[in-house]
Residue, then its C-alpha position, 0 to 999 in steps of 0.5 A: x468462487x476464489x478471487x486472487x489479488x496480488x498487490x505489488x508495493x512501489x518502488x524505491x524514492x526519495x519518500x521512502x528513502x527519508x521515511x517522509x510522508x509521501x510528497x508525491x516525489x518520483x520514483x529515484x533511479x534506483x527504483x525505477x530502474x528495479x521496476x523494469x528490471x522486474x517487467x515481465x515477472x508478473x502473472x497476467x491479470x484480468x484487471x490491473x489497478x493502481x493507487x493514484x499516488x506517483x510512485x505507484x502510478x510510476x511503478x507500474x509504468x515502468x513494469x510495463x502495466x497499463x494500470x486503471x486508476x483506484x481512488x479507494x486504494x490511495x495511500x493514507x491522507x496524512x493531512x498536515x504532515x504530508x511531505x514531512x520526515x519521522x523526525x520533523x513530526x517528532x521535533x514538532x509535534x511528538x505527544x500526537x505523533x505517539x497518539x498517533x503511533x498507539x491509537x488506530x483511531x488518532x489523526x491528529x494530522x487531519x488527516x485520515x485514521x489507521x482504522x478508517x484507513x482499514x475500514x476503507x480497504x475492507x470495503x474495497x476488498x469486499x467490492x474485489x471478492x466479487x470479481x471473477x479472474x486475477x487482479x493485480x494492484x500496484x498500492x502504497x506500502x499502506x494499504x497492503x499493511x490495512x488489507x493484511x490486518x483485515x484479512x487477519x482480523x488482528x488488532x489495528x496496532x499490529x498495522x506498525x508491525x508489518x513491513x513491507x519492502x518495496x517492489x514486492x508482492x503480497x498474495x490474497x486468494x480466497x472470498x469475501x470473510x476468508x482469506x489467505x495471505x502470502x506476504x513479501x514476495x521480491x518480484x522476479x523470484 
Protein backbone atom coordinates (compact mmCIF):
# COMPACT_ATOMS: atom_id res chain seq x y z
CA UNK A 1 0.00 0.00 0.00
CA UNK A 2 1.40 3.65 -0.77
CA UNK A 3 0.36 6.37 1.46
CA UNK A 4 0.69 10.03 0.60
CA UNK A 5 1.63 12.75 2.83
CA UNK A 6 1.65 16.39 1.67
CA UNK A 7 2.99 18.71 4.78
CA UNK A 8 2.43 22.45 4.18
CA UNK A 9 4.79 24.82 6.04
CA UNK A 10 3.14 27.86 7.78
CA UNK A 11 2.56 31.07 6.85
CA UNK A 12 4.67 34.20 7.47
CA UNK A 13 4.63 35.86 11.16
CA UNK A 14 6.58 37.96 13.27
CA UNK A 15 8.67 34.66 14.56
CA UNK A 16 9.83 33.79 11.27
CA UNK A 17 10.21 37.15 10.16
CA UNK A 18 12.65 37.74 13.49
CA UNK A 19 14.13 34.28 13.32
CA UNK A 20 12.85 33.88 16.94
CA UNK A 21 12.00 30.65 18.39
CA UNK A 22 8.37 30.41 18.29
CA UNK A 23 6.56 32.48 20.63
CA UNK A 24 3.34 31.60 19.77
CA UNK A 25 2.50 34.77 17.72
CA UNK A 26 -0.02 34.98 15.20
CA UNK A 27 0.15 34.84 11.64
CA UNK A 28 1.07 38.77 10.16
CA UNK A 29 -1.23 40.18 7.39
CA UNK A 30 1.00 39.38 5.06
CA UNK A 31 0.92 35.41 5.94
CA UNK A 32 -2.59 35.50 6.49
CA UNK A 33 -3.55 36.93 3.64
CA UNK A 34 -1.15 34.39 1.56
CA UNK A 35 -2.81 31.48 3.27
CA UNK A 36 -6.29 32.12 1.76
CA UNK A 37 -5.20 33.40 -1.10
CA UNK A 38 -3.62 29.68 -1.59
CA UNK A 39 -7.26 28.25 -0.36
CA UNK A 40 -8.67 26.09 -2.52
CA UNK A 41 -5.04 24.93 -4.16
CA UNK A 42 -4.72 21.92 -2.15
CA UNK A 43 -5.61 18.08 -3.19
CA UNK A 44 -8.68 16.84 -1.13
CA UNK A 45 -7.36 14.66 1.77
CA UNK A 46 -8.98 11.82 3.69
CA UNK A 47 -7.31 13.21 7.08
CA UNK A 48 -6.19 16.66 7.68
CA UNK A 49 -3.82 17.11 10.74
CA UNK A 50 -2.03 20.19 12.26
CA UNK A 51 0.87 20.84 14.66
CA UNK A 52 -0.76 22.50 17.85
CA UNK A 53 1.68 25.56 17.43
CA UNK A 54 -0.55 29.29 16.09
CA UNK A 55 0.83 29.70 13.14
CA UNK A 56 0.00 26.39 12.21
CA UNK A 57 -3.42 26.05 13.50
CA UNK A 58 -3.83 29.68 11.88
CA UNK A 59 -2.42 28.46 8.45
CA UNK A 60 -4.85 26.18 8.06
CA UNK A 61 -7.59 28.11 8.97
CA UNK A 62 -7.17 30.36 7.10
CA UNK A 63 -6.79 27.75 3.71
CA UNK A 64 -9.98 26.93 4.64
CA UNK A 65 -9.18 23.32 6.30
CA UNK A 66 -10.68 21.74 9.32
CA UNK A 67 -7.73 20.43 10.41
CA UNK A 68 -7.43 17.76 13.56
CA UNK A 69 -4.88 18.50 15.96
CA UNK A 70 -1.44 16.41 16.03
CA UNK A 71 0.49 16.40 19.56
CA UNK A 72 3.25 14.27 17.82
CA UNK A 73 3.97 17.01 15.13
CA UNK A 74 4.55 20.03 17.55
CA UNK A 75 7.46 22.01 16.50
CA UNK A 76 10.48 21.73 18.38
CA UNK A 77 10.30 22.41 22.45
CA UNK A 78 13.07 24.63 22.59
CA UNK A 79 12.79 25.14 26.11
CA UNK A 80 14.64 28.24 27.77
CA UNK A 81 15.08 30.00 24.47
CA UNK A 82 11.53 30.15 23.26
CA UNK A 83 10.34 33.55 22.34
CA UNK A 84 14.17 34.67 22.05
CA UNK A 85 16.10 35.82 18.32
CA UNK A 86 19.09 34.02 16.97
CA UNK A 87 20.86 37.00 18.10
CA UNK A 88 19.65 37.01 21.71
CA UNK A 89 20.84 33.32 21.96
CA UNK A 90 24.03 34.43 20.43
CA UNK A 91 24.67 37.32 22.85
CA UNK A 92 23.53 35.03 25.81
CA UNK A 93 24.70 31.95 25.52
CA UNK A 94 27.01 31.57 22.14
CA UNK A 95 29.23 28.25 23.24
CA UNK A 96 25.54 26.15 23.57
CA UNK A 97 24.26 27.87 20.74
CA UNK A 98 27.03 26.49 18.66
CA UNK A 99 26.82 23.00 20.65
CA UNK A 100 23.50 23.18 19.72
CA UNK A 101 23.96 24.02 16.01
CA UNK A 102 26.73 20.89 15.70
CA UNK A 103 25.21 18.45 18.06
CA UNK A 104 22.07 16.63 16.79
CA UNK A 105 22.20 15.28 20.31
CA UNK A 106 22.47 18.97 22.28
CA UNK A 107 19.82 20.74 24.13
CA UNK A 108 21.31 22.95 26.16
CA UNK A 109 18.07 25.04 26.15
CA UNK A 110 15.90 22.20 27.97
CA UNK A 111 14.44 21.55 25.73
CA UNK A 112 14.03 18.90 23.23
CA UNK A 113 17.12 17.62 20.92
CA UNK A 114 17.51 17.52 17.08
CA UNK A 115 17.72 13.78 16.90
CA UNK A 116 14.79 13.33 19.48
CA UNK A 117 13.16 15.84 17.44
CA UNK A 118 13.78 13.28 14.47
CA UNK A 119 13.04 10.45 16.47
CA UNK A 120 9.75 11.71 17.02
CA UNK A 121 8.67 12.24 13.45
CA UNK A 122 9.88 8.58 12.38
CA UNK A 123 7.84 7.42 14.94
CA UNK A 124 4.99 9.58 13.80
CA UNK A 125 5.64 8.59 10.01
CA UNK A 126 5.79 4.88 10.70
CA UNK A 127 2.06 5.26 12.70
CA UNK A 128 0.77 7.33 8.99
CA UNK A 129 2.26 4.69 6.63
CA UNK A 130 -0.34 2.54 8.09
CA UNK A 131 -3.22 4.92 6.78
CA UNK A 132 -4.96 4.33 3.84
CA UNK A 133 -5.86 7.44 1.72
CA UNK A 134 -4.17 11.26 1.21
CA UNK A 135 -3.18 12.93 4.35
CA UNK A 136 -2.17 16.39 4.52
CA UNK A 137 -0.54 17.98 7.45
CA UNK A 138 -0.03 21.84 8.23
CA UNK A 139 3.81 21.48 10.52
CA UNK A 140 6.43 23.81 11.64
CA UNK A 141 8.99 24.26 9.21
CA UNK A 142 10.79 21.72 11.67
CA UNK A 143 9.16 19.05 11.38
CA UNK A 144 9.28 18.91 7.66
CA UNK A 145 13.11 19.48 8.05
CA UNK A 146 13.32 15.91 10.62
CA UNK A 147 10.67 13.96 8.38
CA UNK A 148 13.03 14.84 5.26
CA UNK A 149 16.35 13.55 7.08
CA UNK A 150 14.48 10.70 8.14
CA UNK A 151 13.36 9.54 4.83
CA UNK A 152 16.81 10.10 3.54
CA UNK A 153 18.37 8.66 6.18
CA UNK A 154 21.01 11.39 6.10
CA UNK A 155 23.27 12.46 9.27
CA UNK A 156 20.85 14.74 11.71
CA UNK A 157 23.29 18.10 10.97
CA UNK A 158 22.07 18.01 7.51
CA UNK A 159 18.57 19.17 9.45
CA UNK A 160 20.45 22.98 9.48
CA UNK A 161 20.95 22.44 5.93
CA UNK A 162 17.47 22.22 4.52
CA UNK A 163 15.08 25.27 3.88
CA UNK A 164 11.87 25.21 3.78
CA UNK A 165 10.10 28.52 2.75
CA UNK A 166 6.73 29.31 4.25
CA UNK A 167 3.25 28.40 2.72
CA UNK A 168 4.93 25.46 0.93
CA UNK A 169 4.29 22.00 0.26
CA UNK A 170 6.57 19.19 0.72
CA UNK A 171 5.35 15.61 -0.71
CA UNK A 172 6.28 11.83 1.00
CA UNK A 173 4.40 9.04 -1.27
CA UNK A 174 5.64 5.61 -0.44
CA UNK A 175 5.49 3.09 3.08
CA UNK A 176 6.89 2.44 5.83
CA UNK A 177 11.39 2.03 5.27
CA UNK A 178 11.05 3.60 1.64
CA UNK A 179 9.95 6.85 0.85
CA UNK A 180 10.08 9.69 -1.65
CA UNK A 181 10.27 13.31 -1.44
CA UNK A 182 9.20 16.05 -3.24
CA UNK A 183 10.27 19.39 -1.64
CA UNK A 184 9.49 23.07 -1.49
CA UNK A 185 6.39 23.29 -3.79
CA UNK A 186 4.93 27.22 -3.55
CA UNK A 187 0.87 26.48 -3.00
CA UNK A 188 -1.23 27.58 -5.88
CA UNK A 189 1.64 26.44 -8.35
Amino acid sequence: MTSRITLISPAMNRSLRETRFDDGAPLDPSGRAGAESAAGSLRAADRVLVSPTARCRETACALGLAAAPEPELAGLDMGRWRGLTLDEVMAREPEQLMSWLSDPDAAPHGGESVRALCERAARWLNAAAAFEGRTLAVVEQEIVRALAVTVLGVPGPAFWRLDVPPLTATDLSGQSGRWNLRLGRELGA
